[in-house]
C-alpha positions, 0 to 999 in steps of 0.5 A, a space after each residue: 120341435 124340428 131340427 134341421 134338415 127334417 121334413 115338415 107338413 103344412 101346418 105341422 108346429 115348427 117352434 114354440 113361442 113363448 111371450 109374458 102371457 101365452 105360449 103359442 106355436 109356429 106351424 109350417 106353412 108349407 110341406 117340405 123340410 127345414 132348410 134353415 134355423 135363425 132364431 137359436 132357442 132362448 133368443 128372444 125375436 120381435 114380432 114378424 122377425 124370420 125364425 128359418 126357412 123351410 124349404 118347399 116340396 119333398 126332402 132332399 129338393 135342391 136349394 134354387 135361387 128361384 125360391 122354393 123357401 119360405 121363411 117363417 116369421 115370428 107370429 104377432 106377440 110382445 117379444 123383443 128382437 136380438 141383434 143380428 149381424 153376418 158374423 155374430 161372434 155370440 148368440 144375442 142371449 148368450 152375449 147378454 148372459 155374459 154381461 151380467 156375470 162379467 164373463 169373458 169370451 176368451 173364457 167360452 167354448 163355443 159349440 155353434 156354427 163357426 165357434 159361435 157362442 151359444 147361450 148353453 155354452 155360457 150356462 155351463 161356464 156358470 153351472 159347471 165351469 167349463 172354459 176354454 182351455 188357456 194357450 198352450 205353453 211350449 215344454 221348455 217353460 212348463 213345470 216338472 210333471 212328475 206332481 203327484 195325483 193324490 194332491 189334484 183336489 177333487 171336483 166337487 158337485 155343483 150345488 145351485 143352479 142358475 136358471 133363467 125366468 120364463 117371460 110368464 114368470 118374469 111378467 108375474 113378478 114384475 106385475 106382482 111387484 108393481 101392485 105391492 109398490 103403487 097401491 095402499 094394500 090391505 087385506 081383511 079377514 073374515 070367517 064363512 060357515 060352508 054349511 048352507 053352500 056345501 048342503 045346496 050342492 049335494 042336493 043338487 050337484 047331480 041335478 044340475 050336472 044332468 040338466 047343464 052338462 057342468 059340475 056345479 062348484 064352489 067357484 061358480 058361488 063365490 062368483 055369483 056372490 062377489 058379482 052381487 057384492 060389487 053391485 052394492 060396493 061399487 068402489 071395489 070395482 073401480 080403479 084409479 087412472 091418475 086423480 080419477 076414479 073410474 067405476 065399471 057398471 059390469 062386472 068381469 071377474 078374473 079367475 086365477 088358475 095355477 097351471 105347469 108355468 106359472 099363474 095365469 088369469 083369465 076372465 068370466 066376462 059379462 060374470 054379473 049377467 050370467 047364470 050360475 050355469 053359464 058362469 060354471 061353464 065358462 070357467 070349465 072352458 077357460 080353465 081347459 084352455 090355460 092348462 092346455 097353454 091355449 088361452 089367448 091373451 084377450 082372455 085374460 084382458 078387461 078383468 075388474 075383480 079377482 078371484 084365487 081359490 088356495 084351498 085347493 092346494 091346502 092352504 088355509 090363510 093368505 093375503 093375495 096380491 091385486 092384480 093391478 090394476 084392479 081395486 080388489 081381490 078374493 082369496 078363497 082357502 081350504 074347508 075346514 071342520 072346526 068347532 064353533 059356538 052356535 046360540 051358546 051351544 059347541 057344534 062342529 061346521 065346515 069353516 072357510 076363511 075369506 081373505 080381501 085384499 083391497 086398495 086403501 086409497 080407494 076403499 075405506 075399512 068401513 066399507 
């Protein structure tokens, strides 16, 4: 957020932290200006590492051994620390990117402090080209210059783009991934006549909104449902840890939500002792909180069960992936009007498919 040399207030966001759950911001402890940067963009820090330094009292207050800085240190989070040293001849990030595309310092413009090299400064190598002009060569071993333009090949625009994952989306594919290659996957399908539901609450949607303060939703049914569905299926709620079978006697339900980074899950704990009020409710607010990057990762710890609505981005079948370590994950799809048989006669009904993906080592097709 602030460059160097800005002025800052007390608690005004310095920097912004990104770790494999949350995005959280750094504010400054005290009014004056940033008087020093450590931590480059794209670097990655370990928890109470320094970032910078601000320094105490009005813009433009000369620099005292005494100290008037304060540092600013990287708040508690699951982030890895860089390594340092007086000279750094490359950014950590940058140093890490040349390794896995076998590039050459000698081939790199440095843009930083003292010809450092920045990781932006390796992305335009791989994305644009652009390396260090080679070594001058003196007149007398050059060739004739007199070549013709008309045989420079032209430069030709860039077609892909190389662009580093998130730690949000780093930790979704590595957690995706791993439930695909420890539990026995299977999904099963089965179709749902919304009629009932989609009747019930136009009846009362307006009602309820009135007396709790809350839209009444799909979700918040599927919720109450899926909670009395565990209580008789309770391996569904269970988990493996090793040769053991641990069965949670309560019920905490993770909603998945899309947001502008990724897939984020936070949790409707206690969900099997609330109300359908209390569950509308709570999903409302961690629902504000992951699209506005506040959740914390405590609210998205502790789930039992899952529960991913792709209906509202149209889809109308899919297979969701567990989220580990749980046994057991709904899918919920897009309403459609469909024309069924109903006692022998054709009648058109809003019709769902339901998707549960489960673990097949703990739980039987039967079940």
């Amino acid at each position: 957020f602030k460059k160097l040399g800005e002025a800052v207030a007390m608690d005004e966001p310095l920097v912004e932290l990104e770790t494999d759950k949350v995005t959280v911001e750094v504010p400054s402890p005290v009014t004056g200006k940033l008087s020093e940067i450590i931590a480059k963009e794209g670097d990655t820090v370990e928890v109470n590492a320094l970032l910078g330094a601000v320094e105490a009292g009005a813009a433009g207050v000369t620099k005292s051994p005494s100290s008037s800085e304060t540092s600013v240190s990287a708040a508690p989070s699951e982030l890895e620390q860089p390594s340092s040293s007086n000279t750094m001849p490359s950014a950590p990030s940058a140093a890490k990117l040349m390794a896995e595309n076998n590039i050459a310092k000698s081939d790199i413009l440095g843009s930083g402090k003292r010809g450092q090299i920045l990781k932006e400064d390796v992305l335009n190598v791989l994305t644009q080209g652009v390396k260090a002009p080679p070594p001058a060569v003196s007149a007398s071993s050059t060739a004739p210059a007199s070549v013709s333009s008309s045989f420079v090949a032209p430069v030709q625009e860039m077609r892909e783009e190389r662009v580093r994952m998130t730690k949000l989306r780093q930790t979704i594919a590595r957690r995706l991934k791993d439930a695909q290659n420890t539990a026995a996957m299977l999904t099963t399908f089965n179709e749902v006549d919304m009629s009932a539901v989609m009747d019930l609450r136009k009846r009362y949607k307006d009602l309820f909104e009135k007396k709790h303060g809350v839209k009444l939703g799909f979700m918040g049914f599927f919720t109450k449902a899926v909670c009395h569905a565990l209580k008789e299926l309770p391996a569904v709620n269970a988990e493996i840890d090793g040769t053991d079978i641990i069965y949670k006697n309560y019920v905490n339900a993770g909603i998945a939500v899309g947001t502008d980074k990724g897939l984020v899950v936070p949790v409707v704990r206690d969900a099997d002792q609330m109300s359908l009020a209390e569950i509308e409710k709570e999903i409302g607010r961690l629902g504000r909180l992951a699209r506005d990057g506040k959740l914390a990762v405590s609210d998205m710890q502790g789930g039992t069960f899952t529960i991913t609505n792709g209906g509202v981005y149209g889809s109308l079948m899919s297979t969701p992936i567990l989220n580990a370590p749980q046994s057991g994950i709904l899918g919920m799809h897009a309403i459609k009007e469909r024309a069924m048989v109903i006692d022998s006669q054709i009648a058109i009904r809003p019709m769902m498919y339901l998707a549960l993906s489960y673990d097949h080592r703990i739980v039987d097709g039967q079940v």
